[in-house]
C-alpha positions, 0 to 999 in steps of 0.5 A, a space after each residue: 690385269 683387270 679393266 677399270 671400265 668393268 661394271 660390278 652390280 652391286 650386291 643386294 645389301 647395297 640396293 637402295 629400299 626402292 632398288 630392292 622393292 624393284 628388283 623383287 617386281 623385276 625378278 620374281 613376279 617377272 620373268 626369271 621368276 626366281 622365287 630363290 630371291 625371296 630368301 636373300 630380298 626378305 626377312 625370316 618373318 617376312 609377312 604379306 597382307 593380300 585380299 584381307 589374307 596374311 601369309 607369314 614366313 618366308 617359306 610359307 610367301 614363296 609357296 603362295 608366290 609360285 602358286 599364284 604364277 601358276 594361275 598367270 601363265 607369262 606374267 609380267 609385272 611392270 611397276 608404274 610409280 614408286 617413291 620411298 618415305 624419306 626415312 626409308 622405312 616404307 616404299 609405296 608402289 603402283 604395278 600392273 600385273 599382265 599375263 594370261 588366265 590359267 585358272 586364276 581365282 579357281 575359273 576354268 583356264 582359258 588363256 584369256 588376257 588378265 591385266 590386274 593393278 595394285 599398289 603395294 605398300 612395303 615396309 624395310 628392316 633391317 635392310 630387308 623387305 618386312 611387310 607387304 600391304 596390297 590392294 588391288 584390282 582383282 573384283 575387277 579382273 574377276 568380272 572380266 573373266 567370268 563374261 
């Protein structure tokens, strides 16, 4: 017999672009960090433009993902505002980034708080995150850490 009062989650292609956009914030950058999501959220050719850098490919953006958590030990990524173009093509995002210094930008780890802002500008296809423009507020993160 099954209970109707049961809540099925919905499956990943049911997401909404700003579901998905979320869900990324909330599982990947977020404790569980499951870089695994990557391969079902993104597409093969998913590229990010980061600090003027473009990582291209899937495989090649998880590697960079888990080396950058690797430099943020415990980081939380809250999102703070996102809305969705109304054609559902794009999905703008501002974010906080917290955590604890563990070698970012190449400094000596120190276990100093890091609280780094951005806003990420995603593009959807095919029902899957594409592109991934970020701006965001390392310069500053930067000054903090080598005073």
């Amino acid at each position: 017999m099954t209970n109707s009062n049961t809540f099925q989650q919905p499956s990943l292609s049911e997401l909404s672009p700003v579901e998905k956009v979320l869900h990324f914030w909330n599982n990947v950058w977020s404790y569980p960090y499951n870089l695994d999501l990557i391969d079902e959220l993104m597409v093969e050719d998913f590229m990010i433009t980061s600090a003027g850098v473009e990582i291209k490919g899937r495989a090649q953006f998880k590697q960079w993902v888990a080396g950058f958590l690797k430099t943020i030990s415990q980081s939380n990524l809250e999102n703070l505002d996102i809305f969705e173009s109304k054609d559902g093509s794009q999905v703008v995002s501002r974010w906080r980034l917290t955590g604890f210094h563990n070698g970012m930008f190449g400094l000596e780890p120190n276990g100093q708080p890091i609280n780094l802002t951005g806003i990420a500008i995603w593009e959807i296809r095919d029902n899957k995150l594409a592109h991934n423009r970020v701006e965001r507020s390392a310069f500053e993160v930067y000054q903090q850490l080598i005073k």
